[in-house]
N, C-alpha and C positions, 0 to 999 in steps of 0.2 A: 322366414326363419327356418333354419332347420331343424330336423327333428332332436336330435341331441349335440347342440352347438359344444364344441370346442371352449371349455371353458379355463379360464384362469383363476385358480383358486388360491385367496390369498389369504393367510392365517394372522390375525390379531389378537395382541392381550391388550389389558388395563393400561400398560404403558402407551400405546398408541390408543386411548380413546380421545385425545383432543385433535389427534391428524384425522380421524375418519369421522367424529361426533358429524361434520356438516352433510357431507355423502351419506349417513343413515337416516339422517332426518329430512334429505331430500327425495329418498328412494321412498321412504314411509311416506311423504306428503300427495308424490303420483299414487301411492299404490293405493288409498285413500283418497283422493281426490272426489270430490262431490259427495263423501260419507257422511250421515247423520249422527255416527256412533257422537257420543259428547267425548269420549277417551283421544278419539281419532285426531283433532288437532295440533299443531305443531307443537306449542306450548306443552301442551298434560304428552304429548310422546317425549318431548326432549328429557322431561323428570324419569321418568321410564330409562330412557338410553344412560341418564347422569348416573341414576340410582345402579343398572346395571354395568358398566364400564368401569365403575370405582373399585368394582371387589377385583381383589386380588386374582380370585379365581378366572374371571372373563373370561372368555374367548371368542372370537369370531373370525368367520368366514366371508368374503364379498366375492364373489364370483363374477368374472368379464369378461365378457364377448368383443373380441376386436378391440380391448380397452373401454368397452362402454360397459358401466356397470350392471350388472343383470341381476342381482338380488344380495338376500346375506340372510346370515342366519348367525345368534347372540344368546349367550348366558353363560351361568355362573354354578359351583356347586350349592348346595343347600348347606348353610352351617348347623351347627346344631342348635344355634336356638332360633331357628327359623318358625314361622307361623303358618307357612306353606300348606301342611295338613290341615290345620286347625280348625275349618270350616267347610271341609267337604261332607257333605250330606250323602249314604250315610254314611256316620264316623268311624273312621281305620282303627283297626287294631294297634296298638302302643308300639306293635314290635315292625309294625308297619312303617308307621310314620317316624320312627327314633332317627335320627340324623346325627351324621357324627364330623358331617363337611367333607366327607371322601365319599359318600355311600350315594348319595342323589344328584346328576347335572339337572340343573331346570333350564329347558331350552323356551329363553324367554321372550323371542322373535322368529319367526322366519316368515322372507317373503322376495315375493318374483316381482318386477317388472310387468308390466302385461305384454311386452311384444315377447317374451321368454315364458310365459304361460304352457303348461300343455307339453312344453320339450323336455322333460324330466330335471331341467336345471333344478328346480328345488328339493329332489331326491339327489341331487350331486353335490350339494350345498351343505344340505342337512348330513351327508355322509362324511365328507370331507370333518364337518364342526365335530362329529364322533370319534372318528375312526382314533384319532388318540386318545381319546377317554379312558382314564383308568377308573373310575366311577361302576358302581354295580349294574346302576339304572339310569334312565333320563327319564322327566316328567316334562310335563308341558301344559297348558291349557286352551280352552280352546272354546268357540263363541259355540253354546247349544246351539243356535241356528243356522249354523253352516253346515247341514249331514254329509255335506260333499268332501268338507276338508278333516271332519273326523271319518270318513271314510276311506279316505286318502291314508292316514296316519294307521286307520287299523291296518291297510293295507300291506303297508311298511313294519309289523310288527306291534305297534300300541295297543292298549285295551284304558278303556275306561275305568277308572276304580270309584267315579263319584261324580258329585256336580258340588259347585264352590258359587260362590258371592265374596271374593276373597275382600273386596274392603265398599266401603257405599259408591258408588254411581256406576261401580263394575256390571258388564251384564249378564246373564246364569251364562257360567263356564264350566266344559266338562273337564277334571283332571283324567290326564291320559301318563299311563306309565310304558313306557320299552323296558323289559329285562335284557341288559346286553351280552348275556348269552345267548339270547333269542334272535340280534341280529342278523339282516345279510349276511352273508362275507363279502369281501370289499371285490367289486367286479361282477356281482350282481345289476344287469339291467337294470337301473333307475327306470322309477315309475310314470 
């Protein structure tokens, strides 16, 4: 693989979530393969993909190499009565968390392939899914025990504002915020 493959970057809403639903939950099942998480199965992801694909809001990216798919990255604004905050420990300010459905994207997937690992595809991925965001910020979550991929994300911009148990058999996730003034600019070296 090269180092920063040539990629094909293809932009999706809600209206295309039944054309792509099977390509994200085949790309989610290698990238998980052999996983213990209890979430990680096809079934409890595909509620995940149903849940996010239906809002109005979606968006998504699938990014391909030669036509083979090499990853994607997915989500939605935060509406205002969203529960997103609600359980991050410790608890945000009111004027923090208020949501108004334009003011938060929650980027509620991303992920690579492993032959595409390591070649910045998923800083090309995750830029592409932004770069038309009119949203103030993106939030995301993220497994406490990966210090590599919230390393990654501070790398890019993010900061931690908390840690979450967003609903039961979830496992401690840290909420991470981008301000998108804070962004790259677009044609910054992917990481």
């Amino acid at each position: 693989m090269t180092p920063h493959p040539a990629l094909d970057l293809r932009h999706h809403d809600h209206t295309h979530a039944v054309a792509i639903r099977t390509l994200l939950l085949d790309v989610h099942d290698e990238a998980y393969e052999g996983s213990d998480d209890p979430l990680a199965g096809r079934d409890a992801f595909a509620r995940f993909v149903d849940h996010w694909s239906a809002r109005d809001g979606f968006a998504c990216v699938i990014g391909y190499d030669g036509g083979q798919p090499v990853g994607y990255a997915y989500g939605a604004p935060l509406s205002s009565a969203t529960t997103w905050w609600a359980k991050v420990v410790p608890p945000l300010p009111d004027g923090f968390t208020a949501e108004t459905g334009n003011r938060t994207f929650a980027l509620s997937e991303l992920m690579v392939r492993a032959p595409w690992r390591g070649t910045g595809a998923s800083r090309r991925i995750h830029d592409a899914l932004l770069a038309p965001r009119t949203e103030q910020r993106t939030t995301l979550l993220v497994h406490k025990e990966h210090p590599k991929v919230r390393a990654l994300y501070t790398s890019w911009g993010y900061r931690s504002v908390g840690e979450v148990v967003p609903f039961p058999g979830a496992p401690d996730l840290c909420a991470m915020v981008l301000e998108h003034g804070l962004r790259p600019r677009a044609g910054t070296p992917p990481a």
